[in-house]
N, C-alpha and C positions, 0 to 999 in steps of 0.2 A: 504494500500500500504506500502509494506517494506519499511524503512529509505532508506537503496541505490537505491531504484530504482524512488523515492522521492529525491534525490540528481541529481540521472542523468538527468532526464524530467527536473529541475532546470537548470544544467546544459547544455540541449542539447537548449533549450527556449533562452537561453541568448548568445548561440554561433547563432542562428538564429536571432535573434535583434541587434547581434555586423554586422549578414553580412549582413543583411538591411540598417543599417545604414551607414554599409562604401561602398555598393555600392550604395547606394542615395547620399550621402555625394561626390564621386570620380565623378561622372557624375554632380553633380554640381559645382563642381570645377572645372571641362577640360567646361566647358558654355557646354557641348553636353548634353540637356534636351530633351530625348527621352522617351514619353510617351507611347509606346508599348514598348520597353525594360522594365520600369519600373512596368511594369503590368506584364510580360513574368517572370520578377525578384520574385516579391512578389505573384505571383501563386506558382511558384516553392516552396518558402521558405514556403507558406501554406501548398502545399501536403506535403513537408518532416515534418512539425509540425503534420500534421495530422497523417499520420503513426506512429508518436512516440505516439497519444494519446494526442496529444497538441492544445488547441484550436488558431487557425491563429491569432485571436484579441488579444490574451498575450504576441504574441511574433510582430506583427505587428502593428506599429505605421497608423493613420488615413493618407491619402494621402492630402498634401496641394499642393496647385499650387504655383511651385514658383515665388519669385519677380521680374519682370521685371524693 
């Protein structure tokens, strides 16, 4: 794999982990813990990873239940 296109998959991976995390992060901030949104969220963010050639688990953190 060429250097840039090894640059961008870096790149496209960590803009998909930054919007995981700040839409996990936003929804447990506003207390609205909705677990079909957050499944509806992280399929999406998997298919777009997979069209780039990106495997879901690199750019997706494991799901924990949060603390009540």
């Amino acid at each position: 794999m060429p250097e840039s296109d090894l640059l961008l998959t870096r790149h496209i991976a960590a803009a998909l982990t930054a919007a995981w995390h700040s839409m996990h992060e936003t929804q447990a901030a506003t207390g609205a813990h909705d677990a079909a949104f957050l499944a509806g969220a992280r399929t999406a963010l998997a298919t777009v990873a997979l069209v780039f050639g990106i495997e879901p688990a690199r750019v997706l953190p494991e799901l924990t239940e949060p603390k009540r």
